[in-house]
Backbone as CSV, one residue per row, in Angstrom:
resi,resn,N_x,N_y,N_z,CA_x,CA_y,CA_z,C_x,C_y,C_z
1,UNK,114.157,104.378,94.628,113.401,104.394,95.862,112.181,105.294,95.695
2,UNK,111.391,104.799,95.966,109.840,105.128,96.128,109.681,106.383,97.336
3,UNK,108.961,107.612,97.362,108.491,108.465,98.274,107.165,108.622,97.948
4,UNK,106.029,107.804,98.490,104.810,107.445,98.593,103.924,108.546,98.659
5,UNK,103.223,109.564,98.222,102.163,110.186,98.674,100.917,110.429,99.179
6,UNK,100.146,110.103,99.838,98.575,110.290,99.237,97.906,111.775,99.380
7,UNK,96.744,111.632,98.963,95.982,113.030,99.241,94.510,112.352,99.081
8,UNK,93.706,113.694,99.371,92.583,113.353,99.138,91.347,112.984,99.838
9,UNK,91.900,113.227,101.298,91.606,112.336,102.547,90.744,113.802,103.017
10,UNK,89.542,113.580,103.877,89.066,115.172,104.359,88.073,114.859,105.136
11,UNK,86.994,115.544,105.723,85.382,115.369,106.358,84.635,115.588,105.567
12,UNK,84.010,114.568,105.834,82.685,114.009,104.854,81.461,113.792,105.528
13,UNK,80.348,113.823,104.881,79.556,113.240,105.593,79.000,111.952,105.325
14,UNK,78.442,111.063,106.260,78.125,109.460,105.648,77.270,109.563,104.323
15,UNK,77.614,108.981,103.433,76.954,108.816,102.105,77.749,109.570,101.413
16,UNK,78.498,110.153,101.276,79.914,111.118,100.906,80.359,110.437,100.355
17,UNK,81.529,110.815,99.162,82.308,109.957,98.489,83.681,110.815,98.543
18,UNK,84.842,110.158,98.421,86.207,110.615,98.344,87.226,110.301,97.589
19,UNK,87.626,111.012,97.085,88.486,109.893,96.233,90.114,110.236,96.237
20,UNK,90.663,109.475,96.882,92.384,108.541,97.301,93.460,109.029,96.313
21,UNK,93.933,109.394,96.398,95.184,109.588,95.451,96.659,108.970,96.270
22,UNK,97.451,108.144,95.165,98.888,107.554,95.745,99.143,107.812,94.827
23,UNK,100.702,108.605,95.007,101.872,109.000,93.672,103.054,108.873,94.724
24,UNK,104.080,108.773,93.735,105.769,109.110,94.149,105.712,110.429,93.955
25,UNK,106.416,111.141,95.234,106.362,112.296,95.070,107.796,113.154,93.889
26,UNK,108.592,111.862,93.223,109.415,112.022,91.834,108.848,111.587,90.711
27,UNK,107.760,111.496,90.873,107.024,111.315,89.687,107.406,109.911,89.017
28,UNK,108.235,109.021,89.596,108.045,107.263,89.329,106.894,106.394,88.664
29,UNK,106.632,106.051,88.067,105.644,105.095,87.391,105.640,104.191,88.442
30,UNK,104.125,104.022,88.724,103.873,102.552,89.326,103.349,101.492,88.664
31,UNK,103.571,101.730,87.454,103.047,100.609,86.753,103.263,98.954,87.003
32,UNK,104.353,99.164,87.341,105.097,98.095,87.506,104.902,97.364,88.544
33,UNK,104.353,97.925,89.592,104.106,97.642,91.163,102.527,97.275,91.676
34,UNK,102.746,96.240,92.246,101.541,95.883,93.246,101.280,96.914,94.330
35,UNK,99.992,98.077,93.995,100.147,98.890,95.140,98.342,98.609,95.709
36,UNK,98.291,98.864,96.770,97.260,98.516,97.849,97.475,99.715,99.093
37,UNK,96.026,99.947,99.153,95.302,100.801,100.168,95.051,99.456,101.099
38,UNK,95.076,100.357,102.639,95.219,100.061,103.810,94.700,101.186,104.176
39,UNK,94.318,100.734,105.943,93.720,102.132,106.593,93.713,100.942,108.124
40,UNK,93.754,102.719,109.120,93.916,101.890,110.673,93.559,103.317,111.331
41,UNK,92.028,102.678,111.874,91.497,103.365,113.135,92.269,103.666,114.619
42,UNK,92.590,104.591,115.172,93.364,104.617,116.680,92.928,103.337,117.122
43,UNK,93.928,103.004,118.039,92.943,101.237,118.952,93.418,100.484,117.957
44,UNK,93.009,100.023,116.300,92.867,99.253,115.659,93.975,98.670,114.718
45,UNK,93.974,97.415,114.578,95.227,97.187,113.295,94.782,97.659,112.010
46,UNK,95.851,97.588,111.766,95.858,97.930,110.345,95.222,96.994,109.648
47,UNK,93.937,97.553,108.568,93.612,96.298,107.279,93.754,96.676,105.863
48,UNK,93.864,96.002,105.342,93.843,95.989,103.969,92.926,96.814,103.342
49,UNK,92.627,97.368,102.524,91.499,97.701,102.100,90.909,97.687,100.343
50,UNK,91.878,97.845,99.735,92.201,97.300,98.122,93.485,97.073,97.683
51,UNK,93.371,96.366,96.765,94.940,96.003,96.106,94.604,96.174,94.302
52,UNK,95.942,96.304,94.017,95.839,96.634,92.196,96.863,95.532,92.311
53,UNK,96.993,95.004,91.125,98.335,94.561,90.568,98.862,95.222,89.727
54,UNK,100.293,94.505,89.401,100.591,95.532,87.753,99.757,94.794,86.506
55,UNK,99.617,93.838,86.719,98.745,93.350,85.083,97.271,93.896,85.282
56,UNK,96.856,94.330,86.157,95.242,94.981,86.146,94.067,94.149,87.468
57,UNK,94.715,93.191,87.741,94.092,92.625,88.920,93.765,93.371,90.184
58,UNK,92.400,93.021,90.592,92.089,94.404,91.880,91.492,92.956,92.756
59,UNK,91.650,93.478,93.959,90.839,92.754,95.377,90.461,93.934,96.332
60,UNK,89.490,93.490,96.704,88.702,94.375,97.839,88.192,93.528,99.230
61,UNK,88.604,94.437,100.484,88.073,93.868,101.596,86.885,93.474,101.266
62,UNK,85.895,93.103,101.946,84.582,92.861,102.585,84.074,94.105,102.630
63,UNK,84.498,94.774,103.287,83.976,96.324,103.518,84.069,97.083,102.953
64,UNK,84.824,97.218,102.081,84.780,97.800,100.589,84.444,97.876,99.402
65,UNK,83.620,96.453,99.402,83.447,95.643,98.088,82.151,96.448,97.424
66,UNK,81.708,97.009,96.392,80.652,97.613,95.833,80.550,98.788,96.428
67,UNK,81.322,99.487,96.976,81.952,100.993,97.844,83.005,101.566,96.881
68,UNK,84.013,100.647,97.224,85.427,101.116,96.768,85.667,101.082,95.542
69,UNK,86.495,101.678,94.572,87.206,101.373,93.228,88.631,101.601,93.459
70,UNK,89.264,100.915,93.240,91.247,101.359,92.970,91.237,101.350,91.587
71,UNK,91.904,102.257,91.331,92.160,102.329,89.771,93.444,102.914,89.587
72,UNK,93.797,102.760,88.498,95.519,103.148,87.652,95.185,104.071,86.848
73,UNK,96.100,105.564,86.997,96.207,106.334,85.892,97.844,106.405,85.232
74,UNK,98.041,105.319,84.636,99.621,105.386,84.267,99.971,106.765,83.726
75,UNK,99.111,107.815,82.646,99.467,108.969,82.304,99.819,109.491,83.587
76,UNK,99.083,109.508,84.795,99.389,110.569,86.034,100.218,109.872,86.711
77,UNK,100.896,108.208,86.763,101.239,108.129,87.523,100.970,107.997,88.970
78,UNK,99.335,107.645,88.845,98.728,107.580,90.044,97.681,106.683,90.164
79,UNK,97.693,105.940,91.587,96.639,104.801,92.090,95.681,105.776,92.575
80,UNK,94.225,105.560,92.001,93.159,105.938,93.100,92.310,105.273,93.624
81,UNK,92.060,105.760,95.061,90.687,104.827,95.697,89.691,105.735,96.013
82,UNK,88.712,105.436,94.925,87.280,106.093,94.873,86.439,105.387,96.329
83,UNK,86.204,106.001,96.978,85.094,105.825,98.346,83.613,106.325,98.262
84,UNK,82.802,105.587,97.817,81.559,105.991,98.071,80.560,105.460,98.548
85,UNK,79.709,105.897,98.899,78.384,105.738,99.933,79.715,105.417,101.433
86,UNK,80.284,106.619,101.897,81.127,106.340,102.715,80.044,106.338,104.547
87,UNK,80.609,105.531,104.711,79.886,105.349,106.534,80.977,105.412,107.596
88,UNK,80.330,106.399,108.827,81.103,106.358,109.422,82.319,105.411,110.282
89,UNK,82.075,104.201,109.714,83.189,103.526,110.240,84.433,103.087,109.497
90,UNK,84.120,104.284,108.165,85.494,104.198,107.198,86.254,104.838,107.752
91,UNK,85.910,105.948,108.789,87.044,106.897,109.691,88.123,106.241,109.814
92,UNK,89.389,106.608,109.361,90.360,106.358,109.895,91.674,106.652,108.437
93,UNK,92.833,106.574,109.177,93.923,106.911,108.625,94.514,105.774,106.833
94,UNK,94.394,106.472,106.071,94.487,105.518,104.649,95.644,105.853,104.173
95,UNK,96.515,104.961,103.955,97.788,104.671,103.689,98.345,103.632,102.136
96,UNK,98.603,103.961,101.648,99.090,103.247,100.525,100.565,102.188,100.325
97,UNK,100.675,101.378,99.579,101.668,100.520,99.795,102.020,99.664,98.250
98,UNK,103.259,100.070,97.928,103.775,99.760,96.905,104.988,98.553,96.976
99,UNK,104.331,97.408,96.121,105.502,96.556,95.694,106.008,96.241,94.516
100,UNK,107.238,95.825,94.658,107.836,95.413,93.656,108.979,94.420,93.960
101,UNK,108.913,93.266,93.463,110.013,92.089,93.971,109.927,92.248,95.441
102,UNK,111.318,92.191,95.854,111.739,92.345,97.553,111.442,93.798,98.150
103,UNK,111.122,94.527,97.734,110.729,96.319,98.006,109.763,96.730,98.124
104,UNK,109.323,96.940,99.669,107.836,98.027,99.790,108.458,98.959,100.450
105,UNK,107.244,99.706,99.937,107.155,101.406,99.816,105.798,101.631,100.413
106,UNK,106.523,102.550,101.517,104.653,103.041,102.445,104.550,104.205,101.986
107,UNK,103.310,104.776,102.126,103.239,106.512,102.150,103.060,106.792,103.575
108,UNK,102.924,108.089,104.093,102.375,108.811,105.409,100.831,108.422,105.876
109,UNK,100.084,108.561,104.561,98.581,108.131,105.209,97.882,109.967,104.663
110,UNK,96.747,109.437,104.658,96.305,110.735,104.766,94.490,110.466,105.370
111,UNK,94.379,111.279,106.288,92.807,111.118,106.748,91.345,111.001,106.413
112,UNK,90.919,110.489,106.810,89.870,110.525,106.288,88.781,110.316,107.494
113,UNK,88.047,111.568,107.648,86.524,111.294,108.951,85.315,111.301,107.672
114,UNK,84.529,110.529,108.775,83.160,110.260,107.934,81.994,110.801,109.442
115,UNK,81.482,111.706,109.094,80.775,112.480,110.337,79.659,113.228,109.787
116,UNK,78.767,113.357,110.324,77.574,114.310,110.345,78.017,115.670,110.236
């Protein structure tokens, strides 16, 4: 069983960059796993925001696309999502999500404002 982390999340200002960290907090390999960033404004559903696969395949919202990077550090054991030229309507709560077969794994989320 998976215990999801992220970090990395803070105030920025627009044009700011941030960069996402997802780990098991037992130090688990995700190699193996389809994991994807998500994020959800108060008011708002939840969207997608990047996906990895385990063979190396990435997708990006619309709103992320030439912004965002997800990347794999199998040595660390960790997914990151690089955010840059961030605008304020990236505000909101970023959450990570790990699969494997029949099994997802959420993390807590960790914040992220984009503000003057």
């Amino acid at each position: 069983q998976l215990h999801l982390v992220e970090s990395g999340g803070g105030l920025v200002q627009p044009g700011g960059s941030l960069r996402l960290s997802c780990a098991d907090s037992k130090a688990t390999s995700l190699s193996f796993y389809t994991v994807k960033w998500y994020r959800q404004s108060p008011g708002e559903q939840r969207e997608l925001v990047a996906g990895s696969g385990s063979g190396g395949s990435t997708d990006y919202a619309h709103s992320a696309r030439d912004r965002f990077t997800i990347t794999r550090d199998p040595a660390k054991k960790t997914v990151y999502l690089q955010m840059d030229n961030l605008k304020p309507e990236d505000t909101a709560s970023y959450c990570c999500k790990a699969v494997l077969g029949g099994l997802t794994y959420w993390g807590q989320g960790t914040q992220v404002t984009v503000s003057p």
